[in-house]
KEKE-3310 file (N, C-alpha, C; in steps of 0.2 Angstrom, whole numbers, plus 5000, padded with zeros to 4 digits):
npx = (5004:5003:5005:4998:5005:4995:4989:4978:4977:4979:4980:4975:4989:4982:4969:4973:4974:4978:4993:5004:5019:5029:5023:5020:5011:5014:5029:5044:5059:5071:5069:5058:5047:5052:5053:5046:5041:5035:5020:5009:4992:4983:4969:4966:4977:4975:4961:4966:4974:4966:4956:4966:4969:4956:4954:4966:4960:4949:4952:4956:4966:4971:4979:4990:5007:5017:5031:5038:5049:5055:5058:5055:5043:5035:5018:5008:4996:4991:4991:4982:4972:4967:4969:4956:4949:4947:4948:4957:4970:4984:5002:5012:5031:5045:5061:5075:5079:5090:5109:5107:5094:5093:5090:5104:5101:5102:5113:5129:5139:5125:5116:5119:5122:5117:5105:5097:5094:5085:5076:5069:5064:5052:5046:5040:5035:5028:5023:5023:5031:5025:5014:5003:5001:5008:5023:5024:5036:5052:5061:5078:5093:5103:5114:5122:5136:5145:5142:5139:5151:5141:5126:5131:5129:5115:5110:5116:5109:5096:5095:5096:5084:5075:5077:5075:5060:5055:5049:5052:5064:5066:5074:5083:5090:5104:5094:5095:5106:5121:5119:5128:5131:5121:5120:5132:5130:5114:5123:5131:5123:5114:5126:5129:5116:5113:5123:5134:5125:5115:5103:5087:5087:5074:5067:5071:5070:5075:5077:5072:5079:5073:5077:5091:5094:5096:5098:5106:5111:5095:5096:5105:5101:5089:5096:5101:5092:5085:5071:5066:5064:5053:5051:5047:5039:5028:5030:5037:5041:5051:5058:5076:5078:5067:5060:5051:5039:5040:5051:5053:5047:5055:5064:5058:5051:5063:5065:5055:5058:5067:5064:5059:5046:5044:5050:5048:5043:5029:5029:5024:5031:5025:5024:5011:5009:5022:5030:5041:5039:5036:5041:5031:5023:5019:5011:5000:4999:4987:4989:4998:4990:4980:4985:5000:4998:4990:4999:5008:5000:4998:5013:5012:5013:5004:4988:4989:5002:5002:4994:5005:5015:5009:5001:5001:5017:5019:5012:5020:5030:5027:5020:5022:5028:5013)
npy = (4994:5011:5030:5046:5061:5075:5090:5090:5080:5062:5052:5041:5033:5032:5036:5050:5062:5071:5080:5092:5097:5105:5121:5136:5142:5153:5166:5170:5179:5172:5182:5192:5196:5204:5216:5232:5237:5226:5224:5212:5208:5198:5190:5196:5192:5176:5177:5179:5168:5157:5158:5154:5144:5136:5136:5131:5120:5118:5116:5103:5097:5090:5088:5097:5102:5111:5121:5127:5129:5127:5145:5152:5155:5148:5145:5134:5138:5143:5136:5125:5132:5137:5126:5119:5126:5126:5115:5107:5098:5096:5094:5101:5104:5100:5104:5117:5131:5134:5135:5147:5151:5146:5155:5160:5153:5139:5137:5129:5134:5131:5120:5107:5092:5081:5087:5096:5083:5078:5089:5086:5074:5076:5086:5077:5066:5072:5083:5100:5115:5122:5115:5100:5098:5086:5087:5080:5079:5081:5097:5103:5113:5120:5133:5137:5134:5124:5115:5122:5120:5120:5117:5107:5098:5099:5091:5078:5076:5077:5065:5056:5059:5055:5041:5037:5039:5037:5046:5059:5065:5081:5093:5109:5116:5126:5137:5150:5152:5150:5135:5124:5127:5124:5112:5104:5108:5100:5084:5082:5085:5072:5063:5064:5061:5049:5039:5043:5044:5034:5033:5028:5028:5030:5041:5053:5068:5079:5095:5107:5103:5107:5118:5119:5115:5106:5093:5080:5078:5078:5065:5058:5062:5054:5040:5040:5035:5045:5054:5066:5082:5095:5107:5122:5124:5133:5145:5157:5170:5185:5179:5173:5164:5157:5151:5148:5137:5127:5122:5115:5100:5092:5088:5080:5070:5066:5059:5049:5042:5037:5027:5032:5036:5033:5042:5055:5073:5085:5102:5120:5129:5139:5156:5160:5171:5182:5185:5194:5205:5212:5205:5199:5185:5179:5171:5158:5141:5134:5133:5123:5112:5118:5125:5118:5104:5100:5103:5091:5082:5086:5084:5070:5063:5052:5051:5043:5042:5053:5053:5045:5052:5063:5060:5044:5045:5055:5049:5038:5046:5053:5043:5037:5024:5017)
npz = (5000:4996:4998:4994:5001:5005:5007:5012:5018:5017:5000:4988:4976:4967:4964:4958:4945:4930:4934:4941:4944:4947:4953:4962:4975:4981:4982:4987:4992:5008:5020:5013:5022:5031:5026:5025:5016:5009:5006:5010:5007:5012:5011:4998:4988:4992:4987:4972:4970:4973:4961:4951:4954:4953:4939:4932:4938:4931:4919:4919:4928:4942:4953:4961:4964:4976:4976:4985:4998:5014:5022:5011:5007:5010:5014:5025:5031:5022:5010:5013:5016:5003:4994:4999:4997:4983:4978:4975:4974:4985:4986:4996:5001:5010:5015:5007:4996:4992:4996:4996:5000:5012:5030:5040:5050:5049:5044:5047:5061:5070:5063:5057:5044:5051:5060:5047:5041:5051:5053:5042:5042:5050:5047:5036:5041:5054:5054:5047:5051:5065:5062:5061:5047:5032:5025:5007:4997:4996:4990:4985:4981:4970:4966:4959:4946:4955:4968:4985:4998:5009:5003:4996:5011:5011:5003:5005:5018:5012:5007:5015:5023:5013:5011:5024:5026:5012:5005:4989:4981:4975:4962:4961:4949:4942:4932:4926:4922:4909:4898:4899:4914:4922:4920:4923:4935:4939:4934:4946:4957:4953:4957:4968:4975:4970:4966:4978:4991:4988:4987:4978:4960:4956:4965:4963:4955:4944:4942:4932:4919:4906:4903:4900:4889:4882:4873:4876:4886:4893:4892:4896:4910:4913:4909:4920:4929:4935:4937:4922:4922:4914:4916:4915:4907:4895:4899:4890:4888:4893:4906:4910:4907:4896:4883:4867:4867:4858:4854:4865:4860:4850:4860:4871:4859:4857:4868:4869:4857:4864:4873:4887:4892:4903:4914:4912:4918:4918:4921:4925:4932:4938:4946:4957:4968:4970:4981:4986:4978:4961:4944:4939:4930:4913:4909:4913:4923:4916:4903:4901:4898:4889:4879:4879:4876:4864:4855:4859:4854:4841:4835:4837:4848:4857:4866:4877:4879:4884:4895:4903:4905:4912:4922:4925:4929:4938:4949:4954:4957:4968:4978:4996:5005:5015)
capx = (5000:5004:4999:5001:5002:4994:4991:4971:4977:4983:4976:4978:4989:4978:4965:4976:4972:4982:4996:5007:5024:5032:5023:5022:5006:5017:5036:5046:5066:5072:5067:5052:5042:5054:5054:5040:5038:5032:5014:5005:4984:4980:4963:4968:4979:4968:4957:4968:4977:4959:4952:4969:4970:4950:4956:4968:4955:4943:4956:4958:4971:4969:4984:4997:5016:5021:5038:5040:5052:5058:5061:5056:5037:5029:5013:5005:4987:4989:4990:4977:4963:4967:4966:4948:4942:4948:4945:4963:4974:4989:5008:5018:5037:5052:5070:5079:5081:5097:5111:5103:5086:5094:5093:5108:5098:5101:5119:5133:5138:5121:5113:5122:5118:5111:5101:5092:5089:5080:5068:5064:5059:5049:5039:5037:5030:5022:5021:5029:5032:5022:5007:5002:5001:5014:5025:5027:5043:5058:5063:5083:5093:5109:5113:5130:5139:5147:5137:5144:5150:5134:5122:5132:5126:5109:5111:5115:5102:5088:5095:5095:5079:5071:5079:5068:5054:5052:5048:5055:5067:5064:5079:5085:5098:5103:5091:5097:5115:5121:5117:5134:5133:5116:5125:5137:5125:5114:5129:5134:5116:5116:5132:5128:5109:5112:5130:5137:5122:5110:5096:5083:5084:5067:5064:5073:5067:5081:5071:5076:5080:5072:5080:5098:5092:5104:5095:5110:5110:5091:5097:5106:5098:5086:5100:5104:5087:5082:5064:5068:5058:5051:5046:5047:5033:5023:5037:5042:5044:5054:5065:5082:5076:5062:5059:5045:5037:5038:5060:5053:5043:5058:5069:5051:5050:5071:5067:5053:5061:5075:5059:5060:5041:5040:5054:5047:5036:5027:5026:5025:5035:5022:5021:5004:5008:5028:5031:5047:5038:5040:5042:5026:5024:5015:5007:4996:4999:4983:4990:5002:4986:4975:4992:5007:4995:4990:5006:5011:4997:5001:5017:5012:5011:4996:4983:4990:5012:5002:4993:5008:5019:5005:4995:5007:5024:5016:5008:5024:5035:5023:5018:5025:5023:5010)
capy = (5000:5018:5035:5052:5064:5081:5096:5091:5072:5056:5049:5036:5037:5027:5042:5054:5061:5076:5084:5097:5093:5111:5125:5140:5147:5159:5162:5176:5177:5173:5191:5197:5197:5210:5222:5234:5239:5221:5223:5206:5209:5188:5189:5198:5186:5170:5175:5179:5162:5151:5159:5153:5135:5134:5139:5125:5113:5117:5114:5096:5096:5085:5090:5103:5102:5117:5118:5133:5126:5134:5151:5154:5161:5142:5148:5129:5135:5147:5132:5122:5136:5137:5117:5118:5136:5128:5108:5106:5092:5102:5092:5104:5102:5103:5106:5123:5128:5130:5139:5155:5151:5145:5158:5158:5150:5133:5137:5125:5124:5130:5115:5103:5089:5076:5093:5096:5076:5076:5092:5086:5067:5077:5088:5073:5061:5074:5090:5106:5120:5120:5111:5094:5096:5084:5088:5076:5079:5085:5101:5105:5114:5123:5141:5141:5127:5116:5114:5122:5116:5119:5113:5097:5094:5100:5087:5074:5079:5077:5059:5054:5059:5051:5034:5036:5039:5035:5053:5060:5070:5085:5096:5113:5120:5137:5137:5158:5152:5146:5126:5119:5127:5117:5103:5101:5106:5091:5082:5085:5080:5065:5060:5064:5059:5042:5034:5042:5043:5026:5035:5025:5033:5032:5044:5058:5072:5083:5101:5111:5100:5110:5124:5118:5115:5100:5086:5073:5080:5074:5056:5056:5061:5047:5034:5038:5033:5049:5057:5072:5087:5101:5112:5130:5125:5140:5151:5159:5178:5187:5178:5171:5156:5157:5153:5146:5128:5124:5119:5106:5096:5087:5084:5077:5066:5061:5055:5044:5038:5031:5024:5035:5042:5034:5046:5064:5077:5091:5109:5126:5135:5147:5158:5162:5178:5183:5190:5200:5211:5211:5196:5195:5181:5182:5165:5153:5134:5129:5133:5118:5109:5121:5124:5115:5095:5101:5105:5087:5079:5087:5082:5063:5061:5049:5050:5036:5043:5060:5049:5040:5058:5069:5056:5038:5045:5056:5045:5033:5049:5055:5038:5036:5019:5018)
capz = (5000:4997:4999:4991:5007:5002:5013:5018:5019:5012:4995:4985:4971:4957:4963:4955:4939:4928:4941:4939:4947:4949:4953:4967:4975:4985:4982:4991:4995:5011:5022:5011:5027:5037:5021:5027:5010:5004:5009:5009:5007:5012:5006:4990:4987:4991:4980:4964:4969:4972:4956:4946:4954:4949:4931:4932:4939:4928:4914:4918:4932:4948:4959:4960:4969:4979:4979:4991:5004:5022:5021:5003:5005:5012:5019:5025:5030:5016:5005:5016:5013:4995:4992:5001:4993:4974:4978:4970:4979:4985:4988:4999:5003:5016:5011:5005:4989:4989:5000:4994:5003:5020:5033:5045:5058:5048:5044:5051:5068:5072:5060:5054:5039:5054:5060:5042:5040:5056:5051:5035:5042:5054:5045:5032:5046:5061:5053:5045:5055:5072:5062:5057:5041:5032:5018:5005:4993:4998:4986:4986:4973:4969:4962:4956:4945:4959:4975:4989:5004:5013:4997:4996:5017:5011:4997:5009:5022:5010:5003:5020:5026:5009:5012:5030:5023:5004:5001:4983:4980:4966:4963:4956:4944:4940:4926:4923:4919:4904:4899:4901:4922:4924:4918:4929:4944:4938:4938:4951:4960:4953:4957:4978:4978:4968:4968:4984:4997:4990:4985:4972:4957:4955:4972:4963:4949:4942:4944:4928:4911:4899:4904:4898:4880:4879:4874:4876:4897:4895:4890:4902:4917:4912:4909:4927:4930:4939:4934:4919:4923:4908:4923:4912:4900:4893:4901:4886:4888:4898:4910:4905:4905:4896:4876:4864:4869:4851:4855:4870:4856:4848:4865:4871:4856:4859:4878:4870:4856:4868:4878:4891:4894:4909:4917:4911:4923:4916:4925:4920:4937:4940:4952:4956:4970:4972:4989:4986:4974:4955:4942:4934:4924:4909:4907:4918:4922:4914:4897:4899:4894:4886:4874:4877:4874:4858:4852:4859:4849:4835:4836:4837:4854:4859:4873:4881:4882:4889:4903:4907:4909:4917:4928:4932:4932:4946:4954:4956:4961:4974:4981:4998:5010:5021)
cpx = (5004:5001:5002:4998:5001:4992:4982:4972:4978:4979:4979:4982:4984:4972:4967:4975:4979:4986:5003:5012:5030:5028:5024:5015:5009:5024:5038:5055:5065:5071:5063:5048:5044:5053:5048:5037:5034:5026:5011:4997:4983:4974:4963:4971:4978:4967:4958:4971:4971:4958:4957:4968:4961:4950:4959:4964:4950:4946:4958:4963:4968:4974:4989:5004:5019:5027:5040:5042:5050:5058:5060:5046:5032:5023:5011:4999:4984:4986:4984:4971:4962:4965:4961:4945:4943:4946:4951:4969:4981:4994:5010:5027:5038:5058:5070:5079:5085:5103:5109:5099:5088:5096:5099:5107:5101:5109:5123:5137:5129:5118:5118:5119:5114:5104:5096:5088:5084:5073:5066:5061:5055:5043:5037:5032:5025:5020:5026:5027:5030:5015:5007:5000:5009:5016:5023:5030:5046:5060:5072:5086:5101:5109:5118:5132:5141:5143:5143:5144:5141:5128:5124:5127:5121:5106:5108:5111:5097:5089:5095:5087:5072:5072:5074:5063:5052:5049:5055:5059:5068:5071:5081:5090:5097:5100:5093:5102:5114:5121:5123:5133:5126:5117:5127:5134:5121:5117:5130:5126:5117:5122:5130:5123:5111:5120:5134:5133:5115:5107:5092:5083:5078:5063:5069:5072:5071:5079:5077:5079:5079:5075:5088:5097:5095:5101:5099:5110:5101:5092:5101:5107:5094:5088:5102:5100:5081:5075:5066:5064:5057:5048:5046:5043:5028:5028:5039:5042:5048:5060:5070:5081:5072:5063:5054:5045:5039:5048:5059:5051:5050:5065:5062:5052:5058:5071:5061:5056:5066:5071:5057:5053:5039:5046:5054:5041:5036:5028:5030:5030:5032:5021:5017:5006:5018:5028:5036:5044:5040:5038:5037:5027:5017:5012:5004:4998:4992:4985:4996:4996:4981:4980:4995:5004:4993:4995:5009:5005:4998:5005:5018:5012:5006:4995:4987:4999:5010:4998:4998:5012:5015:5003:5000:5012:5023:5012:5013:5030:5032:5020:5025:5023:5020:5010)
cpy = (5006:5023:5042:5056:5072:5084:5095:5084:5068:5054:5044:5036:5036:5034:5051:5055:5068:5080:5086:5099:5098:5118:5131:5144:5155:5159:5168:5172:5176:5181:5193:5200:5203:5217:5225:5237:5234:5221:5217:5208:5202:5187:5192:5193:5180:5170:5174:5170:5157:5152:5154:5142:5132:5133:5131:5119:5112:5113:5106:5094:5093:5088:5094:5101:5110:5118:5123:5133:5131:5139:5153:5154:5154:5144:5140:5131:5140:5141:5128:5126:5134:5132:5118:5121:5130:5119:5105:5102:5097:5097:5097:5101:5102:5103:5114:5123:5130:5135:5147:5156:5146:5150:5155:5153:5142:5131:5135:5133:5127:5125:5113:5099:5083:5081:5093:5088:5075:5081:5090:5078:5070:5079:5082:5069:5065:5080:5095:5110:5119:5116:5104:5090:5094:5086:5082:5074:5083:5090:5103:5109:5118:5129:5143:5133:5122:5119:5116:5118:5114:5114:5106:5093:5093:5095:5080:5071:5076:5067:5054:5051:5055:5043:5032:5033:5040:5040:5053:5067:5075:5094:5104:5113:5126:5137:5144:5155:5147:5137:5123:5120:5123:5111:5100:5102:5101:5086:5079:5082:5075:5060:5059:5060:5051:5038:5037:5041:5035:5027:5033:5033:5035:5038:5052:5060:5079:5090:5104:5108:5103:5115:5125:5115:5112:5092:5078:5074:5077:5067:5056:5055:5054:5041:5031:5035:5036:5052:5064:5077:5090:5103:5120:5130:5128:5146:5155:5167:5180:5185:5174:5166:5155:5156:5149:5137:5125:5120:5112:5102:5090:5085:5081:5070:5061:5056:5050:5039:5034:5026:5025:5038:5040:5038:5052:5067:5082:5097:5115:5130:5140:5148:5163:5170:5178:5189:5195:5204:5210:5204:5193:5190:5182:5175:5162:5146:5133:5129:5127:5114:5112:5123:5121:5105:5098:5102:5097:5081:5079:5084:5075:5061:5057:5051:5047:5038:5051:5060:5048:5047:5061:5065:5051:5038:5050:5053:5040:5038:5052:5048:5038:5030:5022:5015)
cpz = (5000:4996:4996:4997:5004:5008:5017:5018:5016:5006:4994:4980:4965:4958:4960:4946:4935:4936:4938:4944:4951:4950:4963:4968:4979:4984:4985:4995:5002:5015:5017:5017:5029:5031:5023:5019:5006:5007:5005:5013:5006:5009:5000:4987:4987:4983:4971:4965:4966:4964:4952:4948:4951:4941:4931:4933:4934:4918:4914:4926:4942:4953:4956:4965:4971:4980:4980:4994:5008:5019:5013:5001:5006:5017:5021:5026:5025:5009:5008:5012:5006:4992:4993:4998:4986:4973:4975:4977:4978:4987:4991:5000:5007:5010:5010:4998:4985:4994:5003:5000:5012:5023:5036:5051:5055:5044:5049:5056:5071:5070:5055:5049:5044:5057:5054:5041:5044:5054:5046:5034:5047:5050:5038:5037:5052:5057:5049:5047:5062:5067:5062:5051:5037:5026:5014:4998:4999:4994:4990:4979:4974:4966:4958:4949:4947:4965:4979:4994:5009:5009:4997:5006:5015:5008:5002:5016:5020:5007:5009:5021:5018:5010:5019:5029:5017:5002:4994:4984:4974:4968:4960:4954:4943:4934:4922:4920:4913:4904:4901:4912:4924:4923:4922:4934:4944:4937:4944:4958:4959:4957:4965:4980:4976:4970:4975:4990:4993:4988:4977:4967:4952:4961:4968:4955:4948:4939:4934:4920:4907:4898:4901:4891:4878:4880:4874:4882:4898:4897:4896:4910:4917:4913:4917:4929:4934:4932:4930:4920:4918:4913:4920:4908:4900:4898:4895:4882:4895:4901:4906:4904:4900:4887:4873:4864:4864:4852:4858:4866:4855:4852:4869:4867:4857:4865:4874:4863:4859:4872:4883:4896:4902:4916:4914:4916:4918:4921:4922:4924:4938:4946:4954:4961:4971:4976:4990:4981:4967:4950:4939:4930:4918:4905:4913:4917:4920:4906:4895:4898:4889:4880:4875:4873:4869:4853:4851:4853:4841:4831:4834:4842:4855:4867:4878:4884:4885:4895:4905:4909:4913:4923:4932:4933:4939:4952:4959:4958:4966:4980:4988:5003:5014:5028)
residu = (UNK:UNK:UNK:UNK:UNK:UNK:UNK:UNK:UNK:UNK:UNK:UNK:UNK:UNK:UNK:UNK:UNK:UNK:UNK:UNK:UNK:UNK:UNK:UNK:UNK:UNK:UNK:UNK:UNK:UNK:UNK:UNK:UNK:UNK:UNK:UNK:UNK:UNK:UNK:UNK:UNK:UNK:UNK:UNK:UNK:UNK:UNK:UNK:UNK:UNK:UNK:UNK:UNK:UNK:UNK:UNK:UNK:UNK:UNK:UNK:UNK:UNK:UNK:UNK:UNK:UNK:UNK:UNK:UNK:UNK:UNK:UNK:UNK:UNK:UNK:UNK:UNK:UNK:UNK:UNK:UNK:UNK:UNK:UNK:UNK:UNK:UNK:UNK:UNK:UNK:UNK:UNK:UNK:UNK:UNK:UNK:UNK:UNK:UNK:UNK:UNK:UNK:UNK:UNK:UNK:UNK:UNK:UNK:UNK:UNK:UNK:UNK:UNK:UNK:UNK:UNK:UNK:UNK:UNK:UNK:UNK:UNK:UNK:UNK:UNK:UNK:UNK:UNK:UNK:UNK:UNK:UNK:UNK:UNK:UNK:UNK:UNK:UNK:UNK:UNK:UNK:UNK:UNK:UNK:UNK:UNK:UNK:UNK:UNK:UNK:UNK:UNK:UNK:UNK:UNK:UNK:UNK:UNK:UNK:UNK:UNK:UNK:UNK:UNK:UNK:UNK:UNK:UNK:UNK:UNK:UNK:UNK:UNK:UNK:UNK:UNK:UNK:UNK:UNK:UNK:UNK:UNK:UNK:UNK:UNK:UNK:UNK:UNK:UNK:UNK:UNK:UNK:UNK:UNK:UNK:UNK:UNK:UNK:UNK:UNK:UNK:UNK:UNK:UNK:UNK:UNK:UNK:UNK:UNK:UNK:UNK:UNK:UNK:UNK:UNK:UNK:UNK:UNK:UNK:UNK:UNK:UNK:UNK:UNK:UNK:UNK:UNK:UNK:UNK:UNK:UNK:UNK:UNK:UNK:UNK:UNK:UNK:UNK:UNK:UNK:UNK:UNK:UNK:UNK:UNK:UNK:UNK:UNK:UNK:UNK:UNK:UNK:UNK:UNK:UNK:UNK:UNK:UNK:UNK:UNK:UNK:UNK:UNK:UNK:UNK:UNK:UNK:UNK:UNK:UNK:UNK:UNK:UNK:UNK:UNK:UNK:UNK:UNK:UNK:UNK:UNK:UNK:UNK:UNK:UNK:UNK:UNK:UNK:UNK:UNK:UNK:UNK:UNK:UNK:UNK:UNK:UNK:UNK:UNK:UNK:UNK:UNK:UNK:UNK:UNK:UNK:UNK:UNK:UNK:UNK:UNK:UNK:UNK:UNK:UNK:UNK:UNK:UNK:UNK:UNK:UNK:UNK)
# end
């Protein structure tokens, strides 16, 4: 038996339907709060959120993955309301999202790497924060090319604490920097999460892939056996990262000709309100099916290899024992 642990309670996974693997109902750096100038209106904000998650549900989608770690704008009974108000199955996280996004309070020798392993099988099995509401993934991530000192303990932290407890681990890369330094920082994960700490490379998903526009770094995330992400889908203005969906078609069609489709996740990386101010996006995550699955039909994609990405590759990276 197992069970996908969302923020109003455990499912099943086979009761899972479309899910969307990266986004953010709230995102905000480290210190937004203390800036008096960032004014947060929570009922304003609710309601723009609810309305979008409603959009999203209305367009097909079953669940969402918040991956708003610590310190990086995680409301929990923010996400709780919103799940109830919009009826939208909500994942939350634990972990950091990357040295960047760890206050000092969790910086060595206050916290150590057995330090982080313990909060993050905590809020996986009692709760996150003072609540009772559980996480369940682990989100970690990198900012630079090589992981620093600290990022590799946080690395080894969260490979821990999945080993515990059978949570997934989903990861970042510096998607702003050029393709070769996402490279080596997936790399670089892999290498910590799977051949030096043990960790199934079924329990980990490599944040970030479309990003580095290098469809031989796809193959080979896959080959490692870890889950490839297309997490920037419908992103394509504006940030550095950002460019026309029509590119991911034929590194899509490369990961299934190699046979791959049961190691790709979809998600667009929206964020619905940004707490430091600024950073508009100028798309919605329901346009990764109200546009980007047309495209993949198009293309030749069947029904059947955009169930197994959207719905069973999430169902068997979110599943944790019961």
């Amino acid at each position: 038996m197992s069970k996908i642990q969302t923020v109003t309670g455990n499912v099943a996974p086979e009761s899972i339907d479309i899910s969307f693997m990266h986004e953010h109902l709230l995102f905000g750096m480290p210190g937004w709060d203390l800036d008096p100038a960032m004014a947060f209106d929570r009922q304003v904000v609710m309601d723009g959120v609810v309305q979008e998650l409603r959009a999203l549900k209305k367009a097909g989608a079953d669940l969402l993955v918040d991956l708003s770690p610590i310190a990086s704008g995680r409301d929990v009974n923010f996400m709780v309301e919103a799940a109830t108000a919009s009826d939208m199955r909500i994942v939350a996280c634990t972990g950091f999202w990357s040295e960047r996004g760890m206050p000092p309070h969790f910086h060595p020798p206050l916290k150590g790497v057995d330090d982080l392993e313990e909060i993050f099988v905590r809020e996986l099995t009692k709760g996150m924060g003072t609540t009772d509401v559980l996480a369940g993934i682990i989100k970690i991530g990198t900012k630079g090319e090589h992981m620093t000192p600290m990022e590799e303990g946080l690395f080894r932290a969260a490979a821990r604490a999945s080993k515990r407890t059978g949570a997934c681990i989903t990861t970042h890369i510096s998607s702003h920097l050029p393709s070769p330094v996402g490279v080596i920082s997936g790399r670089e994960q892999l290498k910590v999460l799977i051949e030096e700490e043990g960790v199934e490379p079924s329990r980990v998903i490599i944040g970030h892939c479309d990003a580095t526009r290098l469809p031989d770094y796809h193959l080979e995330v896959a080959k490692a056996g870890a889950f490839v992400a297309f997490d920037h889908i419908s992103d394509e203005v504006g940030a550095p990262y950002a460019f026309a969906n029509e590119m991911r078609i034929p590194w899509i069609l490369n990961l299934l000709e190699h046979g791959y489709e049961r190691q790709m996740i979809f998600a667009t990386d929206r964020i619905m309100h940004f707490l430091s101010g600024g950073g508009a996006q100028e798309f919605t995550a329901d346009q990764l099916i109200t546009d980007f699955m047309p495209m993949l039909r198009k293309a030749g994609v069947g029904d059947d290899t955009i169930k197994t990405i959207m719905v069973e590759n999430p169902r068997r990276a979110l599943a944790m024992p019961d």
